[in-house]
C-alpha positions in Angstrom: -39.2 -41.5 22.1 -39.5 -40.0 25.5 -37.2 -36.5 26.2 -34.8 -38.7 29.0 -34.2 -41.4 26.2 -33.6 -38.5 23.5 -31.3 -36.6 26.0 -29.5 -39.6 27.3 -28.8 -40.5 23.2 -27.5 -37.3 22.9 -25.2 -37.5 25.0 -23.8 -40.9 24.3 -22.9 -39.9 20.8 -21.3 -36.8 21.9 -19.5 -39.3 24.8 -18.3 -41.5 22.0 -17.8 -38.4 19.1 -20.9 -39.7 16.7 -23.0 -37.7 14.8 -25.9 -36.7 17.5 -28.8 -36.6 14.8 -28.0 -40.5 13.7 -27.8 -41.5 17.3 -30.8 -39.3 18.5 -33.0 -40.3 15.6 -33.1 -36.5 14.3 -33.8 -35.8 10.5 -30.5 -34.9 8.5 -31.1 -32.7 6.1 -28.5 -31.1 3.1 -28.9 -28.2 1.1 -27.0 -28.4 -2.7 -27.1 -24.8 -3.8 -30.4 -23.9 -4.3 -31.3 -26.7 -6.7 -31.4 -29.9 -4.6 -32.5 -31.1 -1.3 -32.0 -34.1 0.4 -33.7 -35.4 3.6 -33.0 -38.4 5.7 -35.3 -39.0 8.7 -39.1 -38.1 7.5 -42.2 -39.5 7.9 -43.9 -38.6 4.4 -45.1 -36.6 2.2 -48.0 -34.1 3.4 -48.4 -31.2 0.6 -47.1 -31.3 -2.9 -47.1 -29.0 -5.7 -44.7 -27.7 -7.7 -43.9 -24.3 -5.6 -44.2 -26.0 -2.0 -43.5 -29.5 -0.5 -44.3 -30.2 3.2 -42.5 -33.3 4.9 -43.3 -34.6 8.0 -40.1 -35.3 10.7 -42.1 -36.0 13.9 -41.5 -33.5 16.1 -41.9 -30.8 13.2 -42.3 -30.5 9.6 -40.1 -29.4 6.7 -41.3 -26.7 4.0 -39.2 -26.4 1.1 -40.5 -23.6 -1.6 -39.3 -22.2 -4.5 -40.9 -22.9 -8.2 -40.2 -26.3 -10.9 -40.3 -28.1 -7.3 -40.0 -32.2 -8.0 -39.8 -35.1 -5.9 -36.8 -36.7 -7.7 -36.9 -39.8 -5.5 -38.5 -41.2 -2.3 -37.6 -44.2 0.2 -38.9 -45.0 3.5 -36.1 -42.5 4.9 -35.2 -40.7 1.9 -36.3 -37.4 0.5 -35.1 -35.9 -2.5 -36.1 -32.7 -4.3 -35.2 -30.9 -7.5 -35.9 -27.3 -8.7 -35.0 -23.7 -7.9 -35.3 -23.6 -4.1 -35.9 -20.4 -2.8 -36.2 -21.3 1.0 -36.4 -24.5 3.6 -38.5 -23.7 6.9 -39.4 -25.3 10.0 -43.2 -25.7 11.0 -44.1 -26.9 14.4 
């Protein structure tokens, strides 16, 4: 997707008050404490052990570390991680 169609999607869901990462295609993410994770929007898996997991979103990819890291489930869109999370960061 093209910057103009990602801008012009943007601002239709903010014309018509809908949640902008939905519309715009944009990973949602949640944070539950600091023992769960859940991500909606990736693209895979890319590194996984059980202090680390890398996720692909595109544009950028999600690190989550910490330590007893575990994939609890995984869909086409869905992410979900389990352990003592310790801290989520953006890679470009």
């Amino acid at each position: 997707m093209d910057k103009y169609t990602q801008g012009l999607r943007t601002r239709m869901a903010e014309l018509f008050d809908l949640p902008a990462d939905l519309v715009a295609g944009l990973a949602h993410m949640e944070l539950l404490g600091s023992r769960q994770f859940f991500l909606e929007g990736h693209e895979g898996i890319l590194a996984y052990s059980d202090t680390q997991i890398d996720i692909s979103t595109g544009g950028a990819v999600v690190r989550v570390r910490g330590s007893a890291l575990e994939l609890r489930s995984m869909t086409d869109r869905e992410v979900r991680i389990r352990g003592s999370i310790d801290a989520v960061e953006f890679v470009r």
